[in-house]
N, C-alpha and C positions, 0 to 999 in steps of 0.2 A: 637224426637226419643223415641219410648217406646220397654219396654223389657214386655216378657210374659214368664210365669212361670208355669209350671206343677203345679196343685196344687197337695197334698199330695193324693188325692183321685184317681187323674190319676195314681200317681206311685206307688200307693197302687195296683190298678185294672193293671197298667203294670205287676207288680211283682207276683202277683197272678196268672196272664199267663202267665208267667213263669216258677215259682216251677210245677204249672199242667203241663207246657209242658216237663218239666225235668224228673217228676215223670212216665209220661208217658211212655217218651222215656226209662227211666230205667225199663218199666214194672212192675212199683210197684202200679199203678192206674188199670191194666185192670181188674181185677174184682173186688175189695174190696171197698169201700162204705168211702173213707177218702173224709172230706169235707176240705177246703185248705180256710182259711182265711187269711186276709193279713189287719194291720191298724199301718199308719206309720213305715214301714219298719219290725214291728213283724209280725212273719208269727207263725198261731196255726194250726197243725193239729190237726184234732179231728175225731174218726170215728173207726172202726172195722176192726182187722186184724188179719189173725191166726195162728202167731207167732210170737215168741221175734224177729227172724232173720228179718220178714217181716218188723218190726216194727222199727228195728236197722236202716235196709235200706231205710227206710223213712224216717229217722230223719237226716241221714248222706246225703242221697241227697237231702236233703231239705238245707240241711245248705249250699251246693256246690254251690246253686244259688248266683249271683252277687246280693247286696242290700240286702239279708238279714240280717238284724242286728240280729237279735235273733230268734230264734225259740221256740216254745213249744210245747211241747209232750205232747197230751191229747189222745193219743193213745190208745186204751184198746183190750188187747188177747182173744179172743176168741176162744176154740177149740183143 
């Protein structure tokens, strides 16, 4: 009998399409330029946004995804 196991890179790269497909759907991805990194269950956004509200709303539905352990805001306001 063997067992096989995601490794951390799979659920890293699940979790990834994920947050993008969350962020989508809340319309916080269609125009702005955030890049959505994922390694071991920390997820960083990083990228340009142009406002605090924009920026709020990315961080709160980034957190809303299942698996993410932590989040970080590398966010920066532009504008």
């Amino acid at each position: 009998m063997s067992c096989e196991f995601a490794s951390s890179t799979d659920l890293d790269r699940d979790l990834e399409r994920r947050v993008v497909s969350f962020l989508l759907q809340c319309g916080v991805l269609r125009t702005s330029g955030i890049i959505v990194r994922v390694q071991d269950g920390m997820v960083t956004l990083r990228g340009k946004v142009r406002s605090f509200y924009e920026r709020q709303l990315c961080v709160h539905s980034g957190r809303r995804v299942a698996g993410v352990r932590k989040l970080v805001d590398e966010l920066e306001v532009v504008g």
